[in-house]
N, C-alpha and C positions, 0 to 999 in steps of 0.2 A: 504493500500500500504506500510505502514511501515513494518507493518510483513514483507512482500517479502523482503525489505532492510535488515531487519536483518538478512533473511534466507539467502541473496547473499551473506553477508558478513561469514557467519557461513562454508558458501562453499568454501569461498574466491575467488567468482567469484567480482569483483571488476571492471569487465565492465558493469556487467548489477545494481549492486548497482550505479555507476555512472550514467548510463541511467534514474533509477528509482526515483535517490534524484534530478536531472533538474528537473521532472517533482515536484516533494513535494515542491521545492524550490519557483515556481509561485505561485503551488497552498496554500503552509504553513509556508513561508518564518521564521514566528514567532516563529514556534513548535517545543522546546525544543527537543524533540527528532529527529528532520530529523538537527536541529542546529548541536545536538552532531553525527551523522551519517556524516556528512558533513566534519567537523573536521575530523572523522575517518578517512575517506576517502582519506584524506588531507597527514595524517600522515601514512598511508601505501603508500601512492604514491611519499613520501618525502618530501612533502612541509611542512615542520618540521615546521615554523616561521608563517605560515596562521592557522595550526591549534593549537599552540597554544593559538594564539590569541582568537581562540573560545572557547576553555576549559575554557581558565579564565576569558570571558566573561560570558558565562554557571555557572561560579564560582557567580559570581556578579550577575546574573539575575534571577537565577533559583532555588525554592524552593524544586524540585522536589529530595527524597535523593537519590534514586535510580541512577540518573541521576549526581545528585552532586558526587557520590561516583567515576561513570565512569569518571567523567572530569577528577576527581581527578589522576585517574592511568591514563588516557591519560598522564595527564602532567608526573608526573611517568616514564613511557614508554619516553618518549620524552627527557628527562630528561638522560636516560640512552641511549638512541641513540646517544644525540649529543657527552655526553661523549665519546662512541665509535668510532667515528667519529673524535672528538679532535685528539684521541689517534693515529687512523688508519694513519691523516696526518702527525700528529709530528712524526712517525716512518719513514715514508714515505722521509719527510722532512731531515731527520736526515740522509738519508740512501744515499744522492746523493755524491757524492764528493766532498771531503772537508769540508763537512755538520757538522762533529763535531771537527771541530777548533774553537775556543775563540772568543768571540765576544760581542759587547753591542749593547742595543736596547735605541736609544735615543728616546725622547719626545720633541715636538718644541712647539713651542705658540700654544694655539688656543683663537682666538678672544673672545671677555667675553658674545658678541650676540648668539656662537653657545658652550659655555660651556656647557651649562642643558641637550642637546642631544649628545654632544661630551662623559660627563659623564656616560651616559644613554648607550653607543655603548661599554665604555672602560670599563665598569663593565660585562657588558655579556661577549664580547668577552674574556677577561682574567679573568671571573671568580669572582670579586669580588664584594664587594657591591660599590651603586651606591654614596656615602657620602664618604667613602677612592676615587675612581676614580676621584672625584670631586676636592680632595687635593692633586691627585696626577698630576692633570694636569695644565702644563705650562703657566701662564700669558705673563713671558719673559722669555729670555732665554732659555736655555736646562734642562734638567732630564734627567739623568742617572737613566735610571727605569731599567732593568736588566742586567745580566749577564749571560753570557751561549755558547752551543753550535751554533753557528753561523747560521746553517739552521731553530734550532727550531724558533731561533730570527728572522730571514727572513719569515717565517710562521705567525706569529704573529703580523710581523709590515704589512704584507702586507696583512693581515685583519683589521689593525688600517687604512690603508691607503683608502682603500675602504670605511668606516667607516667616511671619510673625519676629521680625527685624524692625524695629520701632525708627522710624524716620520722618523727616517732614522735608518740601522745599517751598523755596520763593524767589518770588522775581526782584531782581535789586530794585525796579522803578517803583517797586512798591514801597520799598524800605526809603526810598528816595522821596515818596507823597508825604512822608511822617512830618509835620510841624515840631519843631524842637523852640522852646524856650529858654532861654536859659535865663535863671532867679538869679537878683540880687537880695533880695530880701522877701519873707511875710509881711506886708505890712500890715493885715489883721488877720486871724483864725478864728472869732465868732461872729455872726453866725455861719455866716461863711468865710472861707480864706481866701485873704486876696493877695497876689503875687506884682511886684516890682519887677520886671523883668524887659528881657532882649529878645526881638526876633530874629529870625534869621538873616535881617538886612540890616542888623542892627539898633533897630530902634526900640525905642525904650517908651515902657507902656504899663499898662498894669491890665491883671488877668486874676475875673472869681470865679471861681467853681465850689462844687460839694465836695467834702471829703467822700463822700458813696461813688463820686465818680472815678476814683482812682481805684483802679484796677490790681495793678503789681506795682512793685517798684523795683528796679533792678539797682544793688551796689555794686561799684568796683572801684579797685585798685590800681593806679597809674602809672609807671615809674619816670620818676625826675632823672634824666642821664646829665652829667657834670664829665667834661675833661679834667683826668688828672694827671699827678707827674706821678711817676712813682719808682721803684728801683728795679731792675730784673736780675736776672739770677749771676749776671758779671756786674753788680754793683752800678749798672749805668743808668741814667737818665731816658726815662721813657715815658712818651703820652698814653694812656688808653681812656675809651670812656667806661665809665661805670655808672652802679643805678644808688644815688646819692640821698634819693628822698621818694615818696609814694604823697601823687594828688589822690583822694578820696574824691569820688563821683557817686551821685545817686539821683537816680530817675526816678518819674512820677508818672505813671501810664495815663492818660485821659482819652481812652477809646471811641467814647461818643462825639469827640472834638476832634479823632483823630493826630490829637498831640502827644508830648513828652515835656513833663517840666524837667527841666535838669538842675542838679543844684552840683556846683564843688566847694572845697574848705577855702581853696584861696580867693573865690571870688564872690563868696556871700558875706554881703555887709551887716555884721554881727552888731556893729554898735547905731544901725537903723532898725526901725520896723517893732515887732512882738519883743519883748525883754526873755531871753531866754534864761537870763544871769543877769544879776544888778549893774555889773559892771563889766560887759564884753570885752571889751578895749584891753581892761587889763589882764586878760585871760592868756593861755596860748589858743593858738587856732586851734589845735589838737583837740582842747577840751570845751572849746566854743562846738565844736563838730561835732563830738559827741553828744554834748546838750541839744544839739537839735534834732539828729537822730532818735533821742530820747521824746523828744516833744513829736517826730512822726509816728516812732512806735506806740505813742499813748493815742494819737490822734488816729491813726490805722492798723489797732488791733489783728486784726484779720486779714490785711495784707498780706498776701505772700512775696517773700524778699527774695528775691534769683540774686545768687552772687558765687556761681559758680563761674564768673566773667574770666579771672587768671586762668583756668586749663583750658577750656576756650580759645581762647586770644592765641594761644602756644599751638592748636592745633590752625591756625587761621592767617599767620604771621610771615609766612611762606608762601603765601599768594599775593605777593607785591601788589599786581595788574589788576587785582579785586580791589583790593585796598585803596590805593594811587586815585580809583574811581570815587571812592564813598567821599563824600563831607564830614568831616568831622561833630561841628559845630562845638568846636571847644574855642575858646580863648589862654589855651595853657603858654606858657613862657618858656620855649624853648630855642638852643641855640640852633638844632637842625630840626627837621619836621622826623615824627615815630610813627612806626605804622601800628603805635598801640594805640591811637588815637583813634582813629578809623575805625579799629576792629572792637573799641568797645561803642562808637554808635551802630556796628554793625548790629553786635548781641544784643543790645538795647531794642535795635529795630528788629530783631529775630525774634526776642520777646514778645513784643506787642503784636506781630502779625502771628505767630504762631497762638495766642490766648484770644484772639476778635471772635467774638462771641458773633461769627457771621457763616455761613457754607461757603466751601470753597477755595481758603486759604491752604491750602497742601495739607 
């Protein structure tokens, strides 16, 4: 009966090949050749992922060469389908609307029970080995794993996503609509809180909202680089920079405004506006900062604070060309431009679009 299987397949009649292997399958379930016939069948019929599985079982069981060699170009073949296949949809993907605007594909946790398999999904699906996938995936925080055309990245994540590989993407133009503020001062916080602040063109203005309108807030940590001299290991005179001091940043989500107030230590004027301390002025900024902190955490209990911003930044800091793009919207004082600036309005604006209480955002 196997002949007949071969000769259906030679005809490419592939209903009566299917009729004939039910019946091999009862009666030879074992027999390396109706095994590899079975696969075939698998893989002209497109269940690309079953018959692999058999080839490289056939691979491991079977001493037969003849048979070894056919696994072999099965997988081969199969090999060069899905690539085709890859291909067909990233064109596809690419081809809808708006499909090739700028965009990142983040990476979220995955629990350390379902890494070995999470691994094992993110190495096939993008292609690489299963030991890089393994270090590329998130314990905490985010990863900034690529960059690109905004549809391929939507193809992709929403293979990781099935994949049960926790990911999200977005379009930069979107992180780019965010309104940024940035606060010099409260100048009141009952009954509402009113903000002294700069917009993005610089002008200076003042802005009330509710506390219930704030969403998250995101902290971070900035580092101050300073050139210094210092000595090397033959006793000589050398520059390098170093990280000398850390700006404190913290965002104020306003979703329904589609904004961001920002606030830093260097540039809120402590001895205007709410008394946060009798006497600001003569404080360090240090502990001027933390007092207001104190005065957000009493004022938004229930906020959730994102300040996993430093491992972030380190996975994100390596894409110049992303970076080089973003506006900052900081006023920090430095002697050369940091692309840690960038990348924490990056995660600020990853924030906010990834919590919009809207369908749609990745």
């Amino acid at each position: 009966m196997i002949e007949r299987v071969a000769a259906a397949f030679e005809r490419k009649d592939y209903r009566e090949a299917a009729q004939l292997l039910k019946q091999l399958l009862k009666t030879s379930p074992n027999n390396p050749l109706v095994q590899f016939y079975t696969a075939r069948l698998q893989e002209v019929t497109g269940k690309l992922e079953a018959a692999e599985k058999v080839y490289r079982q056939l691979l491991r069981d079977t001493t037969n060469p003849k048979i070894l060699t056919a696994a072999r170009q099965g997988l081969q073949r199969l090999e060069t389908t899905k690539k085709e296949q890859r291909q067909t949809a990233i064109a596809q993907a690419k081809a809808e609307p708006g499909s090739t605007e700028l965009g990142v594909l983040i990476l979220e946790p995955v629990p350390p029970e379902a890494k070995t398999a999470a691994a094992q999904n993110f190495a096939r699906i993008m292609n690489i080995d299963p030991y890089t996938a393994r270090l590329l995936l998130q314990s905490r925080g985010w990863r900034l794993y690529r960059t690109g055309a905004i549809g391929e990245l939507k193809f992709f994540g929403q293979q990781l996503r099935e994949a049960k590989i926790p990911c999200f993407w977005v379009a930069m133009g979107e992180i780019q609509k965010i309104n940024v503020f940035r606060v010099s001062y409260f100048q009141t916080a009952f009954p509402q809180p009113t903000v002294i602040c700069s917009d993005q063109s610089d002008r200076i203005g003042s802005l009330t909202f509710n506390w219930s309108e704030v969403s998250h807030r995101v902290d971070g940590l900035l580092p101050i680089f300073e050139e210094v001299v210092d000595l090397d290991y033959r006793k000589k005179l050398q520059r390098k920079v170093q990280t000398q001091d850390y700006a404190q940043f913290c965002d104020l989500h306003l979703p329904s405004r589609r904004s961001i107030l920002r606030l830093y230590d260097s540039g809120y004027q402590f001895q205007n506006g709410i008394h946060l301390t009798p006497e600001p002025d003569k404080d360090t900024i240090r502990r001027n900062w933390n007092r207001l902190l104190e005065f957000l955490n009493h004022q938004l209990p229930n906020t959730k604070v994102w300040s996993d911003f430093t491992p972030f930044a380190e996975t994100a800091l390596d894409q110049t060309e992303l970076l080089d793009r973003i506006k900052s919207h900081m006023h920090l004082f430095r002697r050369t431009e940091s692309h840690w600036d960038p990348a924490f309005q990056l995660y600020s604006g990853l924030v906010f679009l990834k919590n919009l209480p809207v369908p749609g955002n990745g």
